[in-house]
C-alpha positions as CSV (number, residue, x, y, z in Angstrom):
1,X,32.4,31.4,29.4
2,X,32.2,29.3,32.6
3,X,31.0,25.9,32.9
4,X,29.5,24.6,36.2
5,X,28.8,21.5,38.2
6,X,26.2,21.5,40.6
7,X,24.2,19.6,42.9
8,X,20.5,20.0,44.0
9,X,18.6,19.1,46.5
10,X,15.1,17.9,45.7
11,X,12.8,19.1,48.6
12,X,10.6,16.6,47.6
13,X,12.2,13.5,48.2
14,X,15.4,14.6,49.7
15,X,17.4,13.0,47.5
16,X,20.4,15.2,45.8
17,X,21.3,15.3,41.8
18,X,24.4,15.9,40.2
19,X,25.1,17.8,36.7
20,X,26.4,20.5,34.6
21,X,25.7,23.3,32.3
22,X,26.8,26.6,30.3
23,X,23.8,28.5,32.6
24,X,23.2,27.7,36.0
25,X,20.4,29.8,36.5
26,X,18.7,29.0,33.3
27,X,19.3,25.5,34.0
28,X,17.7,25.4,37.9
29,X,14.8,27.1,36.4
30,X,14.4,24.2,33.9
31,X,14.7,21.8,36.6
32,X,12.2,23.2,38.8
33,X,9.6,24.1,36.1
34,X,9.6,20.3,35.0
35,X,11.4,20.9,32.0
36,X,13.8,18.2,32.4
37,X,12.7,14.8,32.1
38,X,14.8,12.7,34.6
39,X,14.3,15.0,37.4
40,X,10.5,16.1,36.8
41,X,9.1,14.0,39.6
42,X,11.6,15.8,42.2
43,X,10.8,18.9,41.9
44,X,11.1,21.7,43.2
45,X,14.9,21.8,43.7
46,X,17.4,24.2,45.8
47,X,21.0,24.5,44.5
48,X,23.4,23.5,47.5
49,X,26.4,23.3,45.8
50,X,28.4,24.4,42.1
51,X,32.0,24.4,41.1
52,X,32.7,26.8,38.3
53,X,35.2,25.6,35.3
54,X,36.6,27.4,32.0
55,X,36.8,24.2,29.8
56,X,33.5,22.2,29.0
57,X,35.7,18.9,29.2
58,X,36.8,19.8,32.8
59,X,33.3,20.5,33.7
60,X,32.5,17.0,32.4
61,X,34.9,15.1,34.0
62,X,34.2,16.5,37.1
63,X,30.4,15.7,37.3
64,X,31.8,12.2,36.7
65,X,34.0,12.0,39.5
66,X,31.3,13.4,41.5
67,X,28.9,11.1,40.8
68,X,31.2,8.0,41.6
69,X,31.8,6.7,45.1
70,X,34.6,8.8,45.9
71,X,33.1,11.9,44.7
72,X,29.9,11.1,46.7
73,X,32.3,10.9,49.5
74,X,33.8,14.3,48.6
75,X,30.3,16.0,48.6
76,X,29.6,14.0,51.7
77,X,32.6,15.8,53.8
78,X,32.2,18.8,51.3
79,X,28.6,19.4,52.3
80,X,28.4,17.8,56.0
81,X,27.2,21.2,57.4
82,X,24.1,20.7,55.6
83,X,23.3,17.5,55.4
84,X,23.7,17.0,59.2
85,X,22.5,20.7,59.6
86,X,18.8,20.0,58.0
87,X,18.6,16.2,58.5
88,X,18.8,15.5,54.6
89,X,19.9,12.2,52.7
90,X,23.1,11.9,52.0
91,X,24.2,10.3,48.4
């Protein structure tokens, strides 16, 4: 089993969210049917970017470090291309 962080772009409000989970499909189709609280008012959402891991502690960590300054700044080199490529937001 494989455990992935991931980051989605909210069409909506261009604004970009960070998490993790067992299922990435299930969980996009979650986010964009309004089954998740916290990002309800966003939707709908593309995925733009996942990192697979085999430990669920990994996976956790990593959505951490992504979600501090220097990860931000990691996704925001990582995923230049399209954030300068479609005009979107970045973190």
């Amino acid at each position: 089993m494989y455990y992935y962080v991931y980051v989605l772009h909210s069409q909506k409000d261009d604004k970009l969210y960070t998490g993790f989970t067992d299922d990435l499909k299930r969980r996009l189709k979650e986010h964009n049917a309004g089954e998740e609280p916290s990002t309800r008012h966003r939707i709908p959402f593309e995925l733009i970017y996942c990192e697979a891991c085999i430990e669920k502690k990994d996976a956790i960590a990593r959505e951490q470090y992504l979600k501090s300054g220097k990860g931000k700044k990691y996704l925001n080199g990582r995923l230049r291309q399209y954030l300068e490529c479609f005009g979107k937001v970045r973190f």
